[in-house]
matplotlib code that plots the C-alpha trace (Angstrom):
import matplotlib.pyplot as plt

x = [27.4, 28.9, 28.0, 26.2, 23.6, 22.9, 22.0, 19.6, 18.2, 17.7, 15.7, 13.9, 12.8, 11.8, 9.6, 8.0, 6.7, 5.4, 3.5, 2.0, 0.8, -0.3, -2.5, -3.6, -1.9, -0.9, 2.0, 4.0, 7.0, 9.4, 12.3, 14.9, 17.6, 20.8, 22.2, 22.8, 24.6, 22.8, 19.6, 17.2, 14.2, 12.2, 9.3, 7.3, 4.6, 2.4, 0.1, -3.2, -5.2, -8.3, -11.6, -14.7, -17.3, -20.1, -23.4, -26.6, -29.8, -32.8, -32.5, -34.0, -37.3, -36.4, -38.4, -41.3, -39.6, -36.0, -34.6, -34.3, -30.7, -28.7, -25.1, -24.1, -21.6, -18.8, -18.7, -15.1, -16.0, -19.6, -20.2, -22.2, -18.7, -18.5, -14.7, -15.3, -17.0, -15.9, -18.7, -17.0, -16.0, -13.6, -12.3, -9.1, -8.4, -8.3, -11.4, -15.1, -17.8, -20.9, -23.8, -24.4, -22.7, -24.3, -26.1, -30.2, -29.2, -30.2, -27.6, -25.5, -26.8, -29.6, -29.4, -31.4, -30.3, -28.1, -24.9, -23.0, -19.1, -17.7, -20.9, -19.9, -21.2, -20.0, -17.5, -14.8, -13.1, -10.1, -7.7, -10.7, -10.9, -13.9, -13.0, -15.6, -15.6, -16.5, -17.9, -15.4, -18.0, -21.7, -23.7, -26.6, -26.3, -26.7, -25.7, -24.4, -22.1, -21.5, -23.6, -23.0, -20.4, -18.7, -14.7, -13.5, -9.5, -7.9, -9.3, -12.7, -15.8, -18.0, -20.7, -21.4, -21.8, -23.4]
y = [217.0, 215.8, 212.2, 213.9, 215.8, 212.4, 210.5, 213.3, 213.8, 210.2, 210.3, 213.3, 211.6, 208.9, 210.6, 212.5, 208.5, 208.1, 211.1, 210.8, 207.2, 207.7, 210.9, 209.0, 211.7, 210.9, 213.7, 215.2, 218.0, 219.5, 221.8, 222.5, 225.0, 224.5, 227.5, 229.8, 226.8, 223.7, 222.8, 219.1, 219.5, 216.0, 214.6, 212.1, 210.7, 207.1, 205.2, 204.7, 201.7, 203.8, 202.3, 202.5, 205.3, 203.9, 204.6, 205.6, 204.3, 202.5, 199.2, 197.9, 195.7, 192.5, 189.8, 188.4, 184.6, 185.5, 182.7, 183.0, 182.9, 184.1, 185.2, 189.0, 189.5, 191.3, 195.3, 195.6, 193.4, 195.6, 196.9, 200.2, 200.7, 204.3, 204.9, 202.8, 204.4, 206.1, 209.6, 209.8, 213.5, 212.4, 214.8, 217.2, 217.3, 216.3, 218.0, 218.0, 218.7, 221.2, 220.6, 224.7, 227.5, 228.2, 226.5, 226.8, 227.5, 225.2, 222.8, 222.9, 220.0, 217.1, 213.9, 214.5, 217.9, 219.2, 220.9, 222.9, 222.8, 224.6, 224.8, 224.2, 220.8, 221.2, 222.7, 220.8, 222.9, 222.2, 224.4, 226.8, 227.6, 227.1, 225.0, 224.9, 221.9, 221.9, 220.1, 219.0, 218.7, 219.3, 216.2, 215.0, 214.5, 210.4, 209.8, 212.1, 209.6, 211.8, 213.3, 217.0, 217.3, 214.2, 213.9, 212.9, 212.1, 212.9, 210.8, 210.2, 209.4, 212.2, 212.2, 210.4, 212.6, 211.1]
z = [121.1, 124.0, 125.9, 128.4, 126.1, 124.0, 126.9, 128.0, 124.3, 124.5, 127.9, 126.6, 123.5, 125.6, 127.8, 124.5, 123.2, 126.5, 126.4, 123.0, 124.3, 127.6, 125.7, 123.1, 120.5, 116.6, 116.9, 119.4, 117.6, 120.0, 119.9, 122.0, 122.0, 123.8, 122.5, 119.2, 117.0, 119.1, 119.3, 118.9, 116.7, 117.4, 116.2, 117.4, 115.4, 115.8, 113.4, 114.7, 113.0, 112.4, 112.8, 109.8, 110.6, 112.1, 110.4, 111.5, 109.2, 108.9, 108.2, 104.5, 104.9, 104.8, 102.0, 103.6, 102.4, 103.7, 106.0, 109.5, 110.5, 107.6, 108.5, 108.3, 105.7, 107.6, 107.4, 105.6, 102.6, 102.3, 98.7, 100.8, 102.3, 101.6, 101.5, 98.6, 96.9, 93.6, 94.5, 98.3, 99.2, 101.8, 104.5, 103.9, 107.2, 111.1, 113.1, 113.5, 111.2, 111.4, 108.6, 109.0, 109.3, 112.7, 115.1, 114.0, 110.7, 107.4, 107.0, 104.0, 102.3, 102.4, 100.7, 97.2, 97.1, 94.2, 93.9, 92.0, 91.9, 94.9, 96.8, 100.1, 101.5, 105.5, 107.1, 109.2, 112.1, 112.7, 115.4, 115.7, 112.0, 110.3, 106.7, 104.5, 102.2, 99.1, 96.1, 94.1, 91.1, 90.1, 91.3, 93.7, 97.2, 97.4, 101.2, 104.0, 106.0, 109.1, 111.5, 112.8, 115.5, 114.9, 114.9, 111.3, 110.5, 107.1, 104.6, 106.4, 103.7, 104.3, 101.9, 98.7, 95.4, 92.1]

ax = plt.figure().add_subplot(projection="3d")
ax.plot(x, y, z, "-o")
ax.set_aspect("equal")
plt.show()
C-alpha cells in the first residue's frame, strides 16, 4: 500500500467516526475495493452507556403513618430493578417490540397469564423481520416491562417470568 492510499484510508476512516457520531449510530462497516488483490474492510463501532428502561405503573399506596419527606432510594440500587431479576426474559436483539401479531389483535401475553415453553411472549422487529420471542420455560407472567412499540437494545429486560 502506497503512502498516498494510507493517508486517504486514514481520512476515510476518519470521516466514518464522524459519521457514526454526528448520527448517533453504534456501528458503521465499510468496504472498499481498490482493485482485485486490494481492498479496506473497516469497521467502526462505539459503546453507548445505555440508559434503565423507564417504567410505567401505579404507584403502591403509601402507609397512612409514613413520614413526610423520606428520601427516594436511587433507581440503580432498586431490588424491582428488572434486569435483575433472576425470571427476566431479556431481548435477543436490537428493534422494537409489538405485544400482537397485528395491530387490533390480542396481545401475546398479560401479566397473570401462563405460558408454556416456547409460547411466544412478543415479537421484536428488527430490519423488517418479525422475531417472535419466546418463553424460554413454562411459568406465569409476573411483569411486562415494555410497552408496545417501544425501541429495546440487546439485553433489554422485557418481561419477568416466575
Amino acid at each position: 500500500m502506497t503512502k498516498k492510499n494510507h493517508d486517504a484510508d486514514v481520512a476515510f476512516i476518519q470521516a466514518l467516526a464522524e459519521l457514526l457520531r454526528e448520527n448517533d449510530l453504534t456501528e458503521l462497516q465499510v468496504k472498499r475495493d481498490y482493485g482485485a488483490d486490494d481492498s479496506l474492510n473497516v469497521r467502526v463501532s462505539r459503546h453507548i452507556q445505555q440508559q434503565a428502561a423507564v417504567q410505567v405503573a401505579a404507584p403502591a399506596p403509601a402507609p397512612a403513618a409514613a413520614p413526610a419527606a423520606a428520601p427516594a432510594a436511587p433507581a440503580a440500587s432498586s431490588p424491582d430493578d428488572p434486569a435483575d431479576h433472576p425470571g427476566a426474559v431479556t431481548s435477543p436483539m436490537v428493534g422494537t417490540v409489538y405485544m400482537q401479531a397485528e395491530p387490533g389483535a390480542d396481545p401475546f401475553i398479560s401479566v397473570g397469564a401462563s405460558v408454556s415453553e416456547g409460547d411466544t411472549l412478543l415479537i421484536v422487529e428488527a430490519m423488517k423481520t418479525m422475531n417472535h420471542i419466546p418463553a424460554p420455560r413454562s411459568g406465569t407472567i409476573k411483569r411486562i416491562v415494555v410497552e408496545d412499540g417501544a425501541a429495546v437494545e440487546f439485553g433489554t429486560p422485557l418481561v419477568i417470568l416466575e
